[in-house]
C-alpha positions as CSV (number, residue, x, y, z in Angstrom):
1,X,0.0,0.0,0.0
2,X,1.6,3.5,-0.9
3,X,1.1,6.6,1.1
4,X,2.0,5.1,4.0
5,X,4.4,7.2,6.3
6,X,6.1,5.4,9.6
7,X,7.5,8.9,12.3
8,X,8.1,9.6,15.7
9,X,4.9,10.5,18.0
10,X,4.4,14.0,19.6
11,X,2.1,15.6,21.9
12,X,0.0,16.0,19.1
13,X,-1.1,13.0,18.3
14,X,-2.3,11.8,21.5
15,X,-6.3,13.2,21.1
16,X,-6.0,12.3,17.6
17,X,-4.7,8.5,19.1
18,X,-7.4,9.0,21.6
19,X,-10.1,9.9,19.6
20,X,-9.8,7.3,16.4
21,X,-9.5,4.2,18.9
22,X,-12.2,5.7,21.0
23,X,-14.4,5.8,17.2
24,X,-14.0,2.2,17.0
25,X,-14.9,1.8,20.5
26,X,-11.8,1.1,22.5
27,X,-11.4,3.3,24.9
28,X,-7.5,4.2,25.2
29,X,-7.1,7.8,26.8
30,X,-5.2,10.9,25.6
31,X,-2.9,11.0,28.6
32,X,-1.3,7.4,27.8
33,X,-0.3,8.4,24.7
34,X,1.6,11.6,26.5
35,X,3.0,9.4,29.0
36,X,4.9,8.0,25.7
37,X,6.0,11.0,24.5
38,X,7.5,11.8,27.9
39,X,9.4,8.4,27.9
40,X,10.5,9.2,24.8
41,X,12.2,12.7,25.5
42,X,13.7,10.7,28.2
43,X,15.3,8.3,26.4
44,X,13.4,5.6,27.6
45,X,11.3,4.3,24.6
46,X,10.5,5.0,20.8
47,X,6.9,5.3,20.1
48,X,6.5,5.2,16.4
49,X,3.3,6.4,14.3
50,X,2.2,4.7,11.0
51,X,0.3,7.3,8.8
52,X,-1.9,6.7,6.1
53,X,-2.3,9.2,3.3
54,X,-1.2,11.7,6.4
55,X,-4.3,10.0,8.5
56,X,-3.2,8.0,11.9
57,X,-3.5,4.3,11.1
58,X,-1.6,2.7,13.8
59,X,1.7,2.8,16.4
60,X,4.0,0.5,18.2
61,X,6.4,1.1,21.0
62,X,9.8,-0.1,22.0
63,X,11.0,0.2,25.4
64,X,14.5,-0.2,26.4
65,X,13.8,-1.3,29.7
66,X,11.6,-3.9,30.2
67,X,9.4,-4.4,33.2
68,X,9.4,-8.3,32.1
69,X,12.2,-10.1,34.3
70,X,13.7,-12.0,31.8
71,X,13.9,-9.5,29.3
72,X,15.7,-7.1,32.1
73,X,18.2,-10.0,32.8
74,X,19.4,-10.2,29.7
75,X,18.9,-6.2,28.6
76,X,16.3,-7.2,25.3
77,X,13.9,-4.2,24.0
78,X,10.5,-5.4,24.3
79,X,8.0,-4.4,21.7
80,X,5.0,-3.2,23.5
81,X,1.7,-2.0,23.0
82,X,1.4,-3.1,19.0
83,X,-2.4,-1.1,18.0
84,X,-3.1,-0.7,14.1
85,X,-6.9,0.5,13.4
86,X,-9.4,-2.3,12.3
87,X,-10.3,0.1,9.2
88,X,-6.1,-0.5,8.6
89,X,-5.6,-4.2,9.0
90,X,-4.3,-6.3,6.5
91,X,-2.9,-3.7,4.1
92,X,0.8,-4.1,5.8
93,X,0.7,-1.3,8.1
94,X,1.6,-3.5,11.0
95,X,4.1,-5.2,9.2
96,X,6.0,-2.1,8.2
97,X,5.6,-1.0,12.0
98,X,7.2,-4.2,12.7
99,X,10.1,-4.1,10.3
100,X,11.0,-0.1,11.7
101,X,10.7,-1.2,15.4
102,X,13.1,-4.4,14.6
103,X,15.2,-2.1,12.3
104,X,16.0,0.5,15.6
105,X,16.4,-2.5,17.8
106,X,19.0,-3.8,15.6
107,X,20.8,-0.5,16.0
108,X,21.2,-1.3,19.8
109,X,20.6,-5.1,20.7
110,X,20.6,-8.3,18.6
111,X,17.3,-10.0,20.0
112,X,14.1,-8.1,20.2
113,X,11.1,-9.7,22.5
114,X,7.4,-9.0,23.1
115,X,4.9,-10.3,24.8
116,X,1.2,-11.5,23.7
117,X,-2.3,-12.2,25.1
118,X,-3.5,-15.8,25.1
119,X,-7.4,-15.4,24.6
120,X,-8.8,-15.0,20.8
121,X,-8.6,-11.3,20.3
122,X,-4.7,-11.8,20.5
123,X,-5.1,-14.4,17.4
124,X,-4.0,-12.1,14.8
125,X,-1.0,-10.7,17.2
126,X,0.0,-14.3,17.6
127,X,0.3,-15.5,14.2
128,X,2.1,-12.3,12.7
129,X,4.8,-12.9,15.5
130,X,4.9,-16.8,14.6
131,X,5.4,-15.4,11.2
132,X,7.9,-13.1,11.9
133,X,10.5,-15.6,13.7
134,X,9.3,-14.7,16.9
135,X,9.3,-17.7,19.3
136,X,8.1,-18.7,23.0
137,X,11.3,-16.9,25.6
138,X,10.7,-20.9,27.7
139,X,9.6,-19.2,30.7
140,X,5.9,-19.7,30.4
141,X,2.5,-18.2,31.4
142,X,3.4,-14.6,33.3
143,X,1.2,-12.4,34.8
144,X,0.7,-9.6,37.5
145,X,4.5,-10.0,38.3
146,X,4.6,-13.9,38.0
147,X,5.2,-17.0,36.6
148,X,2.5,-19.6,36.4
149,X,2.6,-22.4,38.3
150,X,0.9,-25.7,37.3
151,X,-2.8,-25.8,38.2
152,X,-2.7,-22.6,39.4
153,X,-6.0,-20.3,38.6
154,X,-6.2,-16.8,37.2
155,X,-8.8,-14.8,34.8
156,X,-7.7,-14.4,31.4
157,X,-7.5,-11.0,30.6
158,X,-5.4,-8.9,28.8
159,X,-2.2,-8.9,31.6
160,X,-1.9,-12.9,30.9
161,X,0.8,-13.3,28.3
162,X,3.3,-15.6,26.8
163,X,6.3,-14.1,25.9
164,X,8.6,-14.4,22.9
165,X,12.2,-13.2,21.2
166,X,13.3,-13.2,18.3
167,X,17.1,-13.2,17.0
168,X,18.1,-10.2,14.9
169,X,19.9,-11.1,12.1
């Protein structure tokens, strides 16, 4: 698809963020995406901004430092936080996000991880990592600051994830 534009996010995209996910009823608030920006000025994560015929289509983030224990161990960038528009999907949007998130990783670090929902609405997610070379980290179910034990009981919501890396060649 031509026309679309991958940049850096401001603080003038967050009501425009705000207000196309809120159209499509998801309600993802102004401030979060300002939160970004800040983090980003700090040094501490790239939020990027896919743009389609100058219209907001989609964004993914990278964060230096991840939260996730294994990916702090062993200092990997961890995708996060991966949203293209339904209106946008399946016209490669996501995929060129992908590639320019991978492509500034590769800049600093030679694995890249992320981590995925397990329910259906994290279908899609799941298959364009598989696809991607992304593959299970071996440290299993984590959520709310832990590793799933073995009959252990939780909802499944969106903070239940399985995490994966994925080496950059």
């Amino acid at each position: 698809m031509s026309g679309i534009t991958i940049r850096t996010m401001n603080e003038h995209d967050a009501e425009v963020i705000s207000d196309a996910f809120r159209n499509q009823g998801w309600e993802k608030p102004a401030n979060l995406y300002l939160t970004y920006v800040a983090d980003q000025k700090n040094g501490e994560r790239v939020s990027l901004i896919a743009e389609v015929e100058g219209v907001f289509a989609g964004y993914i983030n990278i964060v230096w430092q991840s939260d996730y224990p294994y990916f702090k161990e062993q200092d990997i960038p961890e995708i996060q936080d991966f949203n293209v528009l339904v209106k946008y999907r399946r016209r490669g949007i996501g995929a060129l996000l992908m590639d320019t998130a991978e492509e500034i990783i590769r800049a600093r670090s030679d694995c890249s991880g992320l981590g995925v929902g397990l329910f259906s609405d994290y279908g899609a997610a799941q298959t364009l990592y598989a696809k991607r070379g992304y593959v299970p980290d071996g440290k299993g179910i984590y959520k709310d600051g832990e590793y799933l034990q073995f009959g252990q009981q939780v909802v499944v919501d969106d903070d239940l994830n399985l995490f994966f890396v994925k080496k950059l060649a």
